[in-house]
C-alpha positions as CSV (number, residue, x, y, z in Angstrom):
1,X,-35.3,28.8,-11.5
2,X,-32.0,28.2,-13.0
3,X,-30.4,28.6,-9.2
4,X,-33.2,25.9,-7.7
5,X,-32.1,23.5,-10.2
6,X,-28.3,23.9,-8.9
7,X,-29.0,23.4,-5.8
8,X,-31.0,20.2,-6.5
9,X,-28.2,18.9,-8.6
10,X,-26.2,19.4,-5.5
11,X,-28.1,18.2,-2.9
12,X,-28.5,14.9,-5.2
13,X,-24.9,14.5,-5.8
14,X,-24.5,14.7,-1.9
15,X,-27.1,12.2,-0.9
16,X,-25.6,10.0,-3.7
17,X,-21.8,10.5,-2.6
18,X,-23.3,9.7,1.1
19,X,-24.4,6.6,0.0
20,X,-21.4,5.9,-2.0
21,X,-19.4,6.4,1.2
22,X,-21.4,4.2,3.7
23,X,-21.1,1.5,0.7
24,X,-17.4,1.8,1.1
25,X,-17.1,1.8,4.9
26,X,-19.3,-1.4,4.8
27,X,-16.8,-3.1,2.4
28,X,-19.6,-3.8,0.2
29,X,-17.3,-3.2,-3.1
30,X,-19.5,-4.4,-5.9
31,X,-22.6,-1.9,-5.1
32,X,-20.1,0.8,-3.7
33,X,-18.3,0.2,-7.9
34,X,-22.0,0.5,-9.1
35,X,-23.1,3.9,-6.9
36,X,-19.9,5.0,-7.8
37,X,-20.5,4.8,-11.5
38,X,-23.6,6.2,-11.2
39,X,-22.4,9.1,-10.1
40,X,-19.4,9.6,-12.4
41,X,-22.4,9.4,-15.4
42,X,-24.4,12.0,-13.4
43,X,-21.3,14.2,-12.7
44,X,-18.7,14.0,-14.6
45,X,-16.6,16.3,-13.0
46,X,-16.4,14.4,-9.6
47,X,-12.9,13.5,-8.9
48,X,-13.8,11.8,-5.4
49,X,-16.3,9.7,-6.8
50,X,-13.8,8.7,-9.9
51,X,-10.8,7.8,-6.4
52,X,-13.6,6.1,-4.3
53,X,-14.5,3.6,-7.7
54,X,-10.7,3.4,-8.0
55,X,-10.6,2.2,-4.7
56,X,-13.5,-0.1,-4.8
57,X,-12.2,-1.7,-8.4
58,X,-8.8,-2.8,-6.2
59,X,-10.8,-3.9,-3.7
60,X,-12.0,-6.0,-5.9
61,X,-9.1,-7.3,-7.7
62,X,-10.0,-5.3,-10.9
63,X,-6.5,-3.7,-10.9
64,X,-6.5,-2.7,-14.9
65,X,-10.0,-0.9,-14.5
66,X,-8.7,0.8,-11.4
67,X,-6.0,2.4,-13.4
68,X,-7.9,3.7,-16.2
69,X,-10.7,5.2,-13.5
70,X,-7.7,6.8,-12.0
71,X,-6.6,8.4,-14.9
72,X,-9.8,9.5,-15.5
73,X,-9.8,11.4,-12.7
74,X,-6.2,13.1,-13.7
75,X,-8.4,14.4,-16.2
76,X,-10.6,15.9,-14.1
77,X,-8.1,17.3,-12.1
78,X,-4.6,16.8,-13.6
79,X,-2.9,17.6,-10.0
80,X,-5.0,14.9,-8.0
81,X,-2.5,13.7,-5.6
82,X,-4.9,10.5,-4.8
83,X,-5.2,9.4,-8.3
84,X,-1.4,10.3,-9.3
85,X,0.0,8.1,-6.1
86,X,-2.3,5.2,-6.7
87,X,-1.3,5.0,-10.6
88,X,2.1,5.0,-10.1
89,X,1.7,1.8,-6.9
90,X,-0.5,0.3,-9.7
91,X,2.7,0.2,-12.1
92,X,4.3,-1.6,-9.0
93,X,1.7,-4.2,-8.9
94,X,1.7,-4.7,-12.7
95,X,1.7,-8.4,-12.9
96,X,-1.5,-9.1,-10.4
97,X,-3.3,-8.3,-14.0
98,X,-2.7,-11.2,-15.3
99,X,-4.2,-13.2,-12.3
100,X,-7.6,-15.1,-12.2
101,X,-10.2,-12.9,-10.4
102,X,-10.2,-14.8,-6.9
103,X,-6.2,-14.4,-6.3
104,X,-6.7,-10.6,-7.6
105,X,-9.5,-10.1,-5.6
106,X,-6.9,-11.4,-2.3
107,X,-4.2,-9.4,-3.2
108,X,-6.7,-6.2,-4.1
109,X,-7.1,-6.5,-0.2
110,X,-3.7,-6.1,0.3
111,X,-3.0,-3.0,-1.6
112,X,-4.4,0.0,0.6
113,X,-2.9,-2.4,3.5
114,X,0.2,-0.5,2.3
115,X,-0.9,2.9,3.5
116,X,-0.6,1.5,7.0
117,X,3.1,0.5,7.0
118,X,1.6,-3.5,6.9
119,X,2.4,-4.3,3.9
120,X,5.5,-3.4,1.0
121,X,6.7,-4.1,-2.8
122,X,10.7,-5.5,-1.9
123,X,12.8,-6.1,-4.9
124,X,14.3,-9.7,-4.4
125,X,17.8,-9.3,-4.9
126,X,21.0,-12.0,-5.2
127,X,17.7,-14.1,-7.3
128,X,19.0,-17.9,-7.7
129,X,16.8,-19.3,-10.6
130,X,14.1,-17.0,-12.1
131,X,12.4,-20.1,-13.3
132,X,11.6,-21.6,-10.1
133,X,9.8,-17.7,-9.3
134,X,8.0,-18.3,-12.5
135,X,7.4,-21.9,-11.6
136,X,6.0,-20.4,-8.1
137,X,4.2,-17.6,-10.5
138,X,2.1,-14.3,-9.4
139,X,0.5,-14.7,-6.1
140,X,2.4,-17.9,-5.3
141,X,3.8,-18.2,-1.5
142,X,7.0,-17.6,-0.7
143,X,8.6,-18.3,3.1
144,X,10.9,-15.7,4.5
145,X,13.9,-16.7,6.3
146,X,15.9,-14.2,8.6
147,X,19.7,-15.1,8.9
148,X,21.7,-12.2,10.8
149,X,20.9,-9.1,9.6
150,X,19.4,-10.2,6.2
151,X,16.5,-12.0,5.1
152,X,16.0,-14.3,2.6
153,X,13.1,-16.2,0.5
154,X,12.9,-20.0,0.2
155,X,10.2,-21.7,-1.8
156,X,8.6,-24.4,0.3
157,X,11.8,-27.1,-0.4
158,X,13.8,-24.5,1.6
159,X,15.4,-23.6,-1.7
160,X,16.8,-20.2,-2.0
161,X,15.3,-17.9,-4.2
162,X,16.9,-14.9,-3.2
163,X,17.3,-12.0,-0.7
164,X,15.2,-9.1,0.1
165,X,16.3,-6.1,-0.9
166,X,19.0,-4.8,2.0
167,X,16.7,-1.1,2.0
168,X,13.8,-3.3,3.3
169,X,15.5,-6.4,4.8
170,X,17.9,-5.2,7.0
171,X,14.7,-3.5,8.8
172,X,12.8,-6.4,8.6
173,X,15.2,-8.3,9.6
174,X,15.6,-6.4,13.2
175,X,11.7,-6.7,13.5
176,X,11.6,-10.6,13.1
177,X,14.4,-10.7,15.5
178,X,11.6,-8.7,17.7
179,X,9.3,-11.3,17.3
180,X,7.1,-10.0,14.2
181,X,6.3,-12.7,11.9
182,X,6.1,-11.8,8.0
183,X,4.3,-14.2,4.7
184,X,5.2,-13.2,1.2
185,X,4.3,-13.6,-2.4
186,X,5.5,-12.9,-5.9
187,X,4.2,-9.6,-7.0
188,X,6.2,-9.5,-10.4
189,X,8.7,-12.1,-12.6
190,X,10.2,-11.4,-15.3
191,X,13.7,-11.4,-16.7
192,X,14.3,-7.5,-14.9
193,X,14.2,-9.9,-11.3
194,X,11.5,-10.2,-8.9
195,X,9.2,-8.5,-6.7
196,X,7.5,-9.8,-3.6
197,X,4.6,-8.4,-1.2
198,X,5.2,-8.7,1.8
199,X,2.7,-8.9,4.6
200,X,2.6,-8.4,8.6
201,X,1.0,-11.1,9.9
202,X,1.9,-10.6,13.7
203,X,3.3,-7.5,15.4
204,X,5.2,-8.5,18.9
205,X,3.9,-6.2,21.7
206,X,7.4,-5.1,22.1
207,X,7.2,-3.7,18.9
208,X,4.1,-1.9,18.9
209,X,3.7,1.5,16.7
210,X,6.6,0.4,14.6
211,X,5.7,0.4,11.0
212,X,7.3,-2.4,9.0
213,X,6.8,0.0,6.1
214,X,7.1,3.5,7.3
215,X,6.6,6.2,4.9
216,X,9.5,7.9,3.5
217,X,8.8,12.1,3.8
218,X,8.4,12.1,-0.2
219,X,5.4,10.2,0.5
220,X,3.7,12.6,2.7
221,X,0.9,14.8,0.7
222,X,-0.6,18.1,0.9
223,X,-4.1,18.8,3.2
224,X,-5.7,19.0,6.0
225,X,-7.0,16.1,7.8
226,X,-10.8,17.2,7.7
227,X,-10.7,17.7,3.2
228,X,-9.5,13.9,2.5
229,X,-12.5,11.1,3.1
230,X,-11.2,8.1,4.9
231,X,-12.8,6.1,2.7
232,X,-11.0,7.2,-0.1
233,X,-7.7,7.5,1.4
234,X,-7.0,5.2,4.6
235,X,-5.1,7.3,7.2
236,X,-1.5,6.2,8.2
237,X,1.1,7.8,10.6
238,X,4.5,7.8,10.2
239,X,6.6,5.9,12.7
240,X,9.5,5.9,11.2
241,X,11.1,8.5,13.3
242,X,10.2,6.8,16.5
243,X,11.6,3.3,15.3
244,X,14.8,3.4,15.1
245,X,15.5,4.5,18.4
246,X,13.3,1.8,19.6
247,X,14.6,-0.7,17.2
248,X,18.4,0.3,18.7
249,X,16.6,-0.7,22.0
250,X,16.3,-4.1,20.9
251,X,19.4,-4.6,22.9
252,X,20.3,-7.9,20.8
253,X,23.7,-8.3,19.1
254,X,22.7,-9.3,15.6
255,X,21.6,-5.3,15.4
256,X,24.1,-3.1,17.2
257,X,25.6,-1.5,14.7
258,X,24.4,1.9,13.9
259,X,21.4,2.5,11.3
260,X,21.0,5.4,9.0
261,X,18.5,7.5,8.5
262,X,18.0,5.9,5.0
263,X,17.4,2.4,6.3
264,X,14.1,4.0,8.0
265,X,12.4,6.0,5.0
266,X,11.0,3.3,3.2
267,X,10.6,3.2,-0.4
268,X,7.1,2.0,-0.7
269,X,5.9,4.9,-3.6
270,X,2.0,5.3,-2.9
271,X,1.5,6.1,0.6
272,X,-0.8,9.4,1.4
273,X,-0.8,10.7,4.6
274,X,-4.2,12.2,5.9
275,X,-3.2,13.8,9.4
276,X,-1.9,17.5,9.5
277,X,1.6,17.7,7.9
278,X,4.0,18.9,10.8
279,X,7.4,18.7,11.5
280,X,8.9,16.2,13.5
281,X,12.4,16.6,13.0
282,X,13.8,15.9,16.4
283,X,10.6,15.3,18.2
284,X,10.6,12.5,21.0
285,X,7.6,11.1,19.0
């Protein structure tokens, strides 16, 4: 009796975390955060289910939620590597908590964007007046403005604000010069500096399968491809390798000098890889 009643309690929390799933893969956020919660009541114990809400919260824009659903499921499973990466970007994008829902909910869009090397968190550096950012304020537009080998952002008087961060600029820098086109806005302000996010909004042809933000190899996680739903962790590969050489390729003068290694990591924390680990160190790939 006792064993028939396990197995229902199983079957149910499949058919539910089926349904949960599809929810997701719909984009339907707001019933996906209700079947979601449902379940957690049901089963406590479920760590996916307690990521898949995370997930569906940011979606959402419902960033301070998100966080404590992710540490509920460090709870459940205090070695979760979805939950601790996705707390510790969520202390990245601290200041979206203080925006109104419909600006959160656009930026909530943007966060898993990051998984895909689309998207990054860039320190602004060199900042010129940290009023005018807070003028400009959280989710505010920014332009970005490639001179040389460095890039800087202008509000939209073409004033200065400051430069990106040379770990992500110089990079980004040789892709505009490619032809990828970039938009930005203020992640964070406060007397510390600034913080931007900044967006791939066109990828040149000639640049396809480079990652603006490619994963550094800290930010590549443990498991096999077929344990980790897509749902709660977007897949990414890691082009970084391949980049460079192609970026060298370029063939323009503004970028012959050589690049280290270190220029190509990225420093996006927060990515989670969900192909095989394998080891590409020298690969043609």
């Amino acid at each position: 009796m006792a064993f028939q009643q396990e197995e229902d309690r199983a079957r149910l929390g499949r058919k539910l975390s089926q349904e949960a799933i599809a929810l997701a893969v719909q984009g339907r956020w707001e019933e996906a955060v209700a079947a979601n919660k449902t379940i957690v009541e049901r089963f406590a114990d479920d760590v996916a289910a307690y990521n898949r809400l995370g997930r569906a919260l940011i979606e959402l824009g419902r960033f301070g939620e998100a966080e404590e659903t992710y540490r509920k499921a460090m709870e459940v499973d205090p070695g979760n590597s979805i939950a601790s990466k996705n707390i510790e970007r969520l202390k990245t994008w601290s200041g979206v908590g203080k925006l109104e829902p419909e600006k959160a909910r656009s930026l909530g869009k943007d966060f898993f964007a990051s998984t895909r090397g689309k998207t990054g968190v860039v320190d602004l550096t060199n900042v010129a007046s940290l009023d005018r950012i807070a003028e400009i304020g959280v989710g505010g537009a920014v332009v970005l403005r490639r001179r040389g080998q460095r890039v800087f952002a202008e509000d939209g008087n073409e004033c200065v604000l400051g430069e990106l961060d040379p770990r992500h600029g110089v990079r980004l820098a040789k892709l505009m010069y490619g032809g990828n086109q970039y938009s930005a806005s203020v992640l964070a302000t406060g007397e510390a500096g600034a913080q931007l996010l900044v967006r791939e909004d066109f990828q040149h042809p000639g640049l396809a399968g480079q990652s603006s933000f490619p994963p550094s190899q800290a930010d590549r996680l443990y498991g096999h491809p077929a344990r980790v739903s897509p749902v709660e962790t977007p897949p990414i590969v890691d082009e970084g390798r391949r980049s460079v050489a192609a970026l060298h390729g370029l063939g323009h003068g503004d970028f012959d000098e050589p690049s280290g290694e270190e220029d190509d990591r990225g420093y996006l924390e927060g990515f989670t890889l969900v192909e095989e680990p394998r080891d590409r160190e020298g690969s043609a790939e």
